[in-house]
C-alpha positions as a LaTeX table, in Angstrom:
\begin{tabular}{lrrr}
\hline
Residue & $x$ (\AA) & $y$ (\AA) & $z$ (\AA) \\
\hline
Unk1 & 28.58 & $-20.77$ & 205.67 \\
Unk2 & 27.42 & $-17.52$ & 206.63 \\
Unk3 & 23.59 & $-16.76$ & 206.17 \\
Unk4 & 22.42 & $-12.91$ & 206.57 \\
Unk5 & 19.06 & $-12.43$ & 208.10 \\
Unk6 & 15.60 & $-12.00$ & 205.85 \\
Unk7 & 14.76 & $-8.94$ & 205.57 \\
Unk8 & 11.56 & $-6.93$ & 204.24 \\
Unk9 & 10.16 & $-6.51$ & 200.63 \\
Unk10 & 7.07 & $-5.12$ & 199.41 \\
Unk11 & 5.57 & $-6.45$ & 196.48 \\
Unk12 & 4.25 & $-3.57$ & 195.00 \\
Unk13 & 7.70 & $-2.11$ & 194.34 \\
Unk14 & 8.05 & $-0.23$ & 191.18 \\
Unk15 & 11.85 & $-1.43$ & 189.58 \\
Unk16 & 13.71 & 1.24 & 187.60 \\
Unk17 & 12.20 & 0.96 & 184.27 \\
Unk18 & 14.15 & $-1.90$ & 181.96 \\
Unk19 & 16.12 & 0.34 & 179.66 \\
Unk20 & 18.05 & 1.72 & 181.86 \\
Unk21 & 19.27 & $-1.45$ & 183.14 \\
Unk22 & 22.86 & $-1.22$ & 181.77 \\
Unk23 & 23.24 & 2.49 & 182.99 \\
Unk24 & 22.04 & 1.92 & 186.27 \\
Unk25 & 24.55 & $-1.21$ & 186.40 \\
Unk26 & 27.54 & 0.90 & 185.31 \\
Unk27 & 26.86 & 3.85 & 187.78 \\
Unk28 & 26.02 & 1.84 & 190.43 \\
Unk29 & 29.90 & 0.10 & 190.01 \\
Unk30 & 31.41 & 3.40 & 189.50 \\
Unk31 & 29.94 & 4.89 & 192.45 \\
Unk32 & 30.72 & 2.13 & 194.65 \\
Unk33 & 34.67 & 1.17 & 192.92 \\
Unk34 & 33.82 & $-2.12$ & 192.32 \\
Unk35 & 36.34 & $-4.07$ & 189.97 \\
Unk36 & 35.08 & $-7.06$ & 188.94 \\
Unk37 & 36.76 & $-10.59$ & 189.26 \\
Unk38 & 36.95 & $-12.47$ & 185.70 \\
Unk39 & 38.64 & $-15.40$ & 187.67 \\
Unk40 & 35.35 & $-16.08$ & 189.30 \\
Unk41 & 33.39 & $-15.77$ & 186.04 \\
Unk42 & 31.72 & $-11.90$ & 187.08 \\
Unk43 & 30.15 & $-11.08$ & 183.98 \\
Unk44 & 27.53 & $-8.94$ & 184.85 \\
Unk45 & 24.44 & $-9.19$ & 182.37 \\
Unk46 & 23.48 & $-5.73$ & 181.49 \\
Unk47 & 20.78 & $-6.30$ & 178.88 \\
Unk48 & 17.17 & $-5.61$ & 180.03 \\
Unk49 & 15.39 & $-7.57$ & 177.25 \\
Unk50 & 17.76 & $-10.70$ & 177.82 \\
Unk51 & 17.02 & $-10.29$ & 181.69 \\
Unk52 & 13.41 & $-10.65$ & 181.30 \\
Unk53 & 13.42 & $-13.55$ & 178.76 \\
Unk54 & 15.50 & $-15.24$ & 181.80 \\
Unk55 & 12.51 & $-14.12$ & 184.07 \\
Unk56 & 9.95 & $-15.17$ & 181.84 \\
Unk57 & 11.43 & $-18.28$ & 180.53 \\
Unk58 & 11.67 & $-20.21$ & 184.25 \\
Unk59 & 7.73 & $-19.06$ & 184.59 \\
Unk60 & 7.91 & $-18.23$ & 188.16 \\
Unk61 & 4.65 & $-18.06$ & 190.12 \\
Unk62 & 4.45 & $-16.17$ & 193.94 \\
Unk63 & 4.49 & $-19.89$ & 195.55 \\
Unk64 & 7.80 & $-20.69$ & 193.99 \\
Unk65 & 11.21 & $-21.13$ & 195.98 \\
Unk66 & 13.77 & $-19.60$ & 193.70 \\
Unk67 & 17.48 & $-20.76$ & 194.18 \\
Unk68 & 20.11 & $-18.04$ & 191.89 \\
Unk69 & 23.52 & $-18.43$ & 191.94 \\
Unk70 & 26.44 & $-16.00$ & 191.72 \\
Unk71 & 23.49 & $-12.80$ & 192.03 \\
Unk72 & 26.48 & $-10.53$ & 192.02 \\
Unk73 & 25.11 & $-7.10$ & 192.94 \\
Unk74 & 21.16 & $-8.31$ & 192.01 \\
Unk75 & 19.95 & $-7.22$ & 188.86 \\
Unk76 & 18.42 & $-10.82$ & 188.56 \\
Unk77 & 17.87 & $-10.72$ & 192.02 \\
Unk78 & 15.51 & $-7.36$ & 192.11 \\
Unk79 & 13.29 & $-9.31$ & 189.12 \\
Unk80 & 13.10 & $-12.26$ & 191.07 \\
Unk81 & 12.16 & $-11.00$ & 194.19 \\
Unk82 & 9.09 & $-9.25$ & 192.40 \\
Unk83 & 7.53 & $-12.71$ & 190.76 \\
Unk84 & 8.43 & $-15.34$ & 193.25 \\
Unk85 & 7.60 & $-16.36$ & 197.07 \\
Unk86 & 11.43 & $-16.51$ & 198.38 \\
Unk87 & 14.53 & $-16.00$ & 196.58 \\
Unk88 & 17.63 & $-17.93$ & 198.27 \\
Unk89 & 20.79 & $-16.26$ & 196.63 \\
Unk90 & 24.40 & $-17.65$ & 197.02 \\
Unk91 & 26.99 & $-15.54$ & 196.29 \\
Unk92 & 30.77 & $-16.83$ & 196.61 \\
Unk93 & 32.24 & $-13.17$ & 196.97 \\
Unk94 & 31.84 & $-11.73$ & 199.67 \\
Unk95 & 32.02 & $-7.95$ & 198.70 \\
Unk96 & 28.83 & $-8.63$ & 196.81 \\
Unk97 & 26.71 & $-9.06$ & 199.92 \\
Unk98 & 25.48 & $-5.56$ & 201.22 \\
Unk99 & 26.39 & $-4.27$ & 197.38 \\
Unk100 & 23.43 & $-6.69$ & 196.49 \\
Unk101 & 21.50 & $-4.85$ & 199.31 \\
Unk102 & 21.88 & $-1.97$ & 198.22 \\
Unk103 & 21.10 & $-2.38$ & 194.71 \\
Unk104 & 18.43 & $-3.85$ & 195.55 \\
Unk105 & 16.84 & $-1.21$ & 197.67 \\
Unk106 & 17.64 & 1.77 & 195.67 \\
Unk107 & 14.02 & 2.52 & 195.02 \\
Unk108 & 12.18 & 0.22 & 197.35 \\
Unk109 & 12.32 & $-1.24$ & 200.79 \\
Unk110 & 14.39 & $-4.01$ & 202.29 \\
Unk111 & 12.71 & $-6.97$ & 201.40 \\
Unk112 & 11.55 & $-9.81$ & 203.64 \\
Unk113 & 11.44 & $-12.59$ & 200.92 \\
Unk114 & 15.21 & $-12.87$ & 200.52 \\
Unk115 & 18.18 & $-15.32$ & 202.18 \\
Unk116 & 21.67 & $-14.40$ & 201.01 \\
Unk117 & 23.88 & $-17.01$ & 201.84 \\
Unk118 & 28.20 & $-16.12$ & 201.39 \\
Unk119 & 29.22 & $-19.70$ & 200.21 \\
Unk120 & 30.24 & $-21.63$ & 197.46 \\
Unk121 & 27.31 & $-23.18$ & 195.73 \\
Unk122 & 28.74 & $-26.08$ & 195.00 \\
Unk123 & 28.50 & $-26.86$ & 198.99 \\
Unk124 & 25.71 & $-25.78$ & 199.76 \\
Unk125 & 22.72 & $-28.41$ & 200.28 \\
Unk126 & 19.76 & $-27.46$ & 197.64 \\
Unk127 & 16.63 & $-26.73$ & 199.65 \\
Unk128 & 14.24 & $-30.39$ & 200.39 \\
Unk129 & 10.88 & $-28.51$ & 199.72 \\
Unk130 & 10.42 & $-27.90$ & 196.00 \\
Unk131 & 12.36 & $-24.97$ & 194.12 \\
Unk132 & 13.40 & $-23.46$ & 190.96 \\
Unk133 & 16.89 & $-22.80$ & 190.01 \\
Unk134 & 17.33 & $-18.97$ & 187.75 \\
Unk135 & 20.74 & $-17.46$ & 187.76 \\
Unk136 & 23.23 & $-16.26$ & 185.58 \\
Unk137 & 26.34 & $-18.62$ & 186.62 \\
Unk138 & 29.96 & $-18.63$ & 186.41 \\
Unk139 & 30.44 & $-20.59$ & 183.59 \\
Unk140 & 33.41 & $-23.12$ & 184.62 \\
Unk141 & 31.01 & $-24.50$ & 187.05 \\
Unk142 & 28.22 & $-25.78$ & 184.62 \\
Unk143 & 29.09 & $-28.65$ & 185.10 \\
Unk144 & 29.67 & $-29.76$ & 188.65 \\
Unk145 & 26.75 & $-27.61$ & 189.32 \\
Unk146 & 24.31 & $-29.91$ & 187.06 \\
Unk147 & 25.97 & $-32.67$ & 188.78 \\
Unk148 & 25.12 & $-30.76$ & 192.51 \\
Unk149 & 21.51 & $-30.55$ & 191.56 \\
Unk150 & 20.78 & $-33.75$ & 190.68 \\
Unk151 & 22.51 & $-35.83$ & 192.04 \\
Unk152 & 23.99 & $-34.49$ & 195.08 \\
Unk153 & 21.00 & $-33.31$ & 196.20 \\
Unk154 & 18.41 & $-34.16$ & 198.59 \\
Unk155 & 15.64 & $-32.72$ & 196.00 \\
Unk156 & 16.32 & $-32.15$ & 192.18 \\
Unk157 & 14.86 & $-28.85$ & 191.11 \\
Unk158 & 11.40 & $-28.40$ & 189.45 \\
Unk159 & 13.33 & $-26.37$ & 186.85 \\
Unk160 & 16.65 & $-24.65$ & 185.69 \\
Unk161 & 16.78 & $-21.48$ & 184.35 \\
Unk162 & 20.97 & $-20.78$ & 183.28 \\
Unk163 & 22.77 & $-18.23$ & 181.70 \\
Unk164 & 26.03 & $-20.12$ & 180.01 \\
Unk165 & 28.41 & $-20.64$ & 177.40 \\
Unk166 & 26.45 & $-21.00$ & 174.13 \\
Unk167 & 28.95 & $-23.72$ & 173.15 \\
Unk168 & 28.06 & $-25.93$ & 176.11 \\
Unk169 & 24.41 & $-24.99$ & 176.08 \\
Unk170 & 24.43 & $-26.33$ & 172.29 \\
Unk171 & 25.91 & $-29.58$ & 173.50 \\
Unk172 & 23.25 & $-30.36$ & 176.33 \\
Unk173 & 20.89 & $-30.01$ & 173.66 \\
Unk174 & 22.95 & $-31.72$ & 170.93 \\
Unk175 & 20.84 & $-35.29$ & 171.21 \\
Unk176 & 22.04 & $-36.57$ & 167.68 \\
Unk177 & 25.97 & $-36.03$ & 168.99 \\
Unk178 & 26.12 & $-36.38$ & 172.73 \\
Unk179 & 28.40 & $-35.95$ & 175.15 \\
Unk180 & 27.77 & $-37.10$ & 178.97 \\
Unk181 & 26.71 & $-33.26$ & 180.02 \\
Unk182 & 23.46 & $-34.33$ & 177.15 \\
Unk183 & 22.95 & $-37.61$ & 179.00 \\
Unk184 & 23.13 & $-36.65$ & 182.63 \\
Unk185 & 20.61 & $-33.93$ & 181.70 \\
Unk186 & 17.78 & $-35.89$ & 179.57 \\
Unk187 & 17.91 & $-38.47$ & 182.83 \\
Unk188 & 16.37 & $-35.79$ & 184.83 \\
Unk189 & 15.20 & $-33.08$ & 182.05 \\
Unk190 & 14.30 & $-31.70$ & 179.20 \\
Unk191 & 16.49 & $-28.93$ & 177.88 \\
Unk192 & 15.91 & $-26.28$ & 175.37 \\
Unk193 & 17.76 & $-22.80$ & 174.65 \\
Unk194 & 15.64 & $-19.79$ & 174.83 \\
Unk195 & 17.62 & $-17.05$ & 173.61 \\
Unk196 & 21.03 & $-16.67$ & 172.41 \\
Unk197 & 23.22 & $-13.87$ & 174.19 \\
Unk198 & 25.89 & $-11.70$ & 172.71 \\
Unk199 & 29.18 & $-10.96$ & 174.44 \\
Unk200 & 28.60 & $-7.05$ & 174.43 \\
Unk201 & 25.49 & $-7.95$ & 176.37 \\
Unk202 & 27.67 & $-8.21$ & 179.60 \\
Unk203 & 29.85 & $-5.89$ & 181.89 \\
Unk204 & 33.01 & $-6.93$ & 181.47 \\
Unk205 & 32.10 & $-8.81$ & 177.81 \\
Unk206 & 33.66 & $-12.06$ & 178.23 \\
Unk207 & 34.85 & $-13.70$ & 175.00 \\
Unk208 & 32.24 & $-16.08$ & 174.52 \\
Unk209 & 29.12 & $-16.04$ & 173.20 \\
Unk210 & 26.15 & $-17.03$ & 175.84 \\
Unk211 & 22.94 & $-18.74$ & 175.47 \\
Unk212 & 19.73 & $-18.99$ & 178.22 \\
Unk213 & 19.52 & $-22.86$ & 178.38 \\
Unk214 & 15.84 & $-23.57$ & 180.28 \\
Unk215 & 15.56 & $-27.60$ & 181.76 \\
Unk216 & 12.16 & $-29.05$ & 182.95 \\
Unk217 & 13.05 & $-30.96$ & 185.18 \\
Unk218 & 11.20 & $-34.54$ & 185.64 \\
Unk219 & 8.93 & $-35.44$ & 188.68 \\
Unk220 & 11.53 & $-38.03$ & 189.00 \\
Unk221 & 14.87 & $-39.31$ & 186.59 \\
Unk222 & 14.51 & $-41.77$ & 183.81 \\
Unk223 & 15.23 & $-44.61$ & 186.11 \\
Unk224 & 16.52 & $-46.11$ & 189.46 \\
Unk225 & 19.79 & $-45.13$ & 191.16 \\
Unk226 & 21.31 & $-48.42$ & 190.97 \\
Unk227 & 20.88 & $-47.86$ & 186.45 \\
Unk228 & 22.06 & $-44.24$ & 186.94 \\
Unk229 & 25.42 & $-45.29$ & 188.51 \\
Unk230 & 25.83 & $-47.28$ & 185.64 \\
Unk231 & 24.94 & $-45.16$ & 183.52 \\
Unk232 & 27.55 & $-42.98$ & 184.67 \\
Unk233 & 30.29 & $-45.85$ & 184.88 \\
Unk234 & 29.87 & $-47.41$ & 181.49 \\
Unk235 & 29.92 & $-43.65$ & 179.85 \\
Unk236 & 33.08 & $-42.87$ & 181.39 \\
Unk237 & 34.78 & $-45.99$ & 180.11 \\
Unk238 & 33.19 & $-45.33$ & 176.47 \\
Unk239 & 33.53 & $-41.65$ & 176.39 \\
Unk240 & 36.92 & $-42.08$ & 177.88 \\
Unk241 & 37.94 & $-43.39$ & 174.21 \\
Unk242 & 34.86 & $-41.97$ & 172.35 \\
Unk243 & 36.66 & $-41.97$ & 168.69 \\
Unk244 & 36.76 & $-45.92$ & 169.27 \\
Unk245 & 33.68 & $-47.78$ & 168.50 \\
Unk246 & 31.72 & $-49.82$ & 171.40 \\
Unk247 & 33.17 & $-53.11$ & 170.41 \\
Unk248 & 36.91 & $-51.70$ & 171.71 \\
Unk249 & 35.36 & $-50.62$ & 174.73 \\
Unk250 & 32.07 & $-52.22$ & 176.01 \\
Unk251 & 32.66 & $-54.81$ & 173.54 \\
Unk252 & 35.97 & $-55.54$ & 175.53 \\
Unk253 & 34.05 & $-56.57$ & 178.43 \\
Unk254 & 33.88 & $-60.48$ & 179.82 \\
Unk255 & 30.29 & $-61.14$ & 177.50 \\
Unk256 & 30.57 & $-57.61$ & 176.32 \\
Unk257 & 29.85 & $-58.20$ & 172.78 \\
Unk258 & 26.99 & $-60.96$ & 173.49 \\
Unk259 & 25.51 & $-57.95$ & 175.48 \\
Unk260 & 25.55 & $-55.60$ & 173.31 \\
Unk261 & 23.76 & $-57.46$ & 171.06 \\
Unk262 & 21.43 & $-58.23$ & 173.87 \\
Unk263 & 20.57 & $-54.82$ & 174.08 \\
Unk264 & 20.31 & $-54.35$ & 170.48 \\
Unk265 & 23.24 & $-51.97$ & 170.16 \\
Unk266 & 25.75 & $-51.98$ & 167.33 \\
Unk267 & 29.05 & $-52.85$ & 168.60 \\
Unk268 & 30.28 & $-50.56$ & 165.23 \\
Unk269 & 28.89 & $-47.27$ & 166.86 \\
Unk270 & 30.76 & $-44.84$ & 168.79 \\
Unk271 & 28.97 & $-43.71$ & 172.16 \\
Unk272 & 28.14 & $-40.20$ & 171.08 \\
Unk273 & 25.28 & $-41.95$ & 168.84 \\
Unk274 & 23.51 & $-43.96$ & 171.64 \\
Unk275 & 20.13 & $-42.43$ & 173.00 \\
Unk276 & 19.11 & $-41.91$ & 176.72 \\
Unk277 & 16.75 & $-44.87$ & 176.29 \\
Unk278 & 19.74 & $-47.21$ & 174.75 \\
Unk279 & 21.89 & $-45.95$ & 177.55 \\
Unk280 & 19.44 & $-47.02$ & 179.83 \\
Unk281 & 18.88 & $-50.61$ & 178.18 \\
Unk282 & 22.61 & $-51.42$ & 178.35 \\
Unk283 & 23.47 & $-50.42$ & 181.81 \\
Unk284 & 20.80 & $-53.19$ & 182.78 \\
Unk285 & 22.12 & $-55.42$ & 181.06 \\
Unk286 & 25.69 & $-54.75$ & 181.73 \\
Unk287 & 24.72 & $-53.88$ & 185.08 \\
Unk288 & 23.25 & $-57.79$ & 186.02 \\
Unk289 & 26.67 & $-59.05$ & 185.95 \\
Unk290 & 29.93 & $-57.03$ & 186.55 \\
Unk291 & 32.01 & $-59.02$ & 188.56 \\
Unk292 & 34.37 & $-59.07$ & 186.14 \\
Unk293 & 34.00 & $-55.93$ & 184.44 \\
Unk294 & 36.59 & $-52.89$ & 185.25 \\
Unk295 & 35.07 & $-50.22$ & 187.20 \\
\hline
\end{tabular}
């Protein structure tokens, strides 16, 4: 993991003014060559007003620890840097490193309130102290990077701030049909969409729509370590098969059936339909007794 030094930024910086966000973007490649790698999800976001509702939806105070992801050449970055105490960015590609620096600095001085780190995210440990995740992310890691944060890391976030795929952001937030991206979130947030983002909003446009998905994060998750693993165990059997009701699945269980009705659970519904709290409920039940239950 290579970490560049910190280097010096004053706060009374004036930024290019918003509207000419896209232009400066587009220049700024052109003048430097830079192609852009789909295969690593490099969608640049080129809209000013969608930029600042990411800015202003992860409410960002000048004590907070911000954590972006994939800052690409720093348009994000730059807004960042102005309305927080440190910005840590972690950027896979490594030709984005000094382009980010310079970006950055094209009307302002180096700052002092920035780490960039040339890594893979998905290996790098999130910071103990408390921080904020903002960042507009390759989208194919949504995923394992919800399951990083919390729970692969020493410290969940306070909040997360994304820029994704409409289509998944609609399914975190889809409580009435979930899917196990809904319930690993509502253990540890609350999720809500902010804005929804057009493809032409982006240089290159990818072919998906996008949506800023904001999570407040809980002081702590919905319940103990020992319930979240089994959480995670008995979803993966039941969403494994999640056409087939509860009684072919959990209901196949030694007892299963006698605990489901324990935890007051139709054995006729189909996972999808079961709440954070009923979730919760069953995997103490289930989870008193599983010495003869598959893993």
């Amino acid at each position: 993991m290579k970490v560049m030094s910190l280097y010096s930024y004053r706060k009374h910086c004036q930024a290019l003014p918003m509207a000419d966000l896209a232009q400066e973007i587009r220049q700024f490649c052109s003048r430097h060559g830079l192609k852009l790698n789909t295969d690593l999800g490099q969608h640049f976001l080129t809209d000013a007003s969608v930029l600042q509702r990411i800015v202003e939806a992860a409410h960002l105070t000048t004590q907070d620890h911000v954590v972006e992801i994939g800052p690409g050449i720093g348009a994000l970055t730059r807004e960042l840097l102005k309305q927080s105490k440190h910005v840590t960015a972690i950027e896979l590609d490594e030709r984005m490193l000094p382009l980010l620096m310079q970006f950055v600095t094209q009307h302002t001085d180096a700052p002092t309130n920035l780490t960039l780190i040339h890594e893979n995210a998905l290996h790098v440990p999130f910071p103990k102290d408390p921080y904020k995740i903002v960042a507009n992310i390759p989208y194919h890691i949504t995923s394992p990077l919800l399951r990083h944060a919390f729970l692969e890391s020493a410290t969940t976030p306070q909040s997360m701030t994304l820029l994704i795929q409409r289509e998944v952001a609609e399914k975190i937030c889809d409580t009435e049909n979930a899917g196990l991206l809904t319930i690993l979130v509502g253990l540890f947030g609350t999720p809500n969409i902010i804005a929804l983002v057009p493809p032409q909003s982006f240089l290159p446009p990818p072919k998906v729509d996008s949506a800023v998905l904001h999570i407040e994060c809980f002081s702590a998750p919905l319940t103990s370590t020992q319930i979240l693993n089994e959480i995670f165990r008995l979803t993966k059997i039941a969403f494994g098969q999640k056409r087939k009701m509860l009684r072919n699945t959990l209901g196949a269980f030694p007892g299963g059936m006698e605990r489901l009705e324990r935890a007051s659970v139709a054995a006729s519904r189909r996972p999808q339909t079961l709440s954070i709290a009923e979730w919760i409920r069953l995997a103490e039940i289930f989870g008193e007794d599983r010495s003869h239950d598959p893993s």
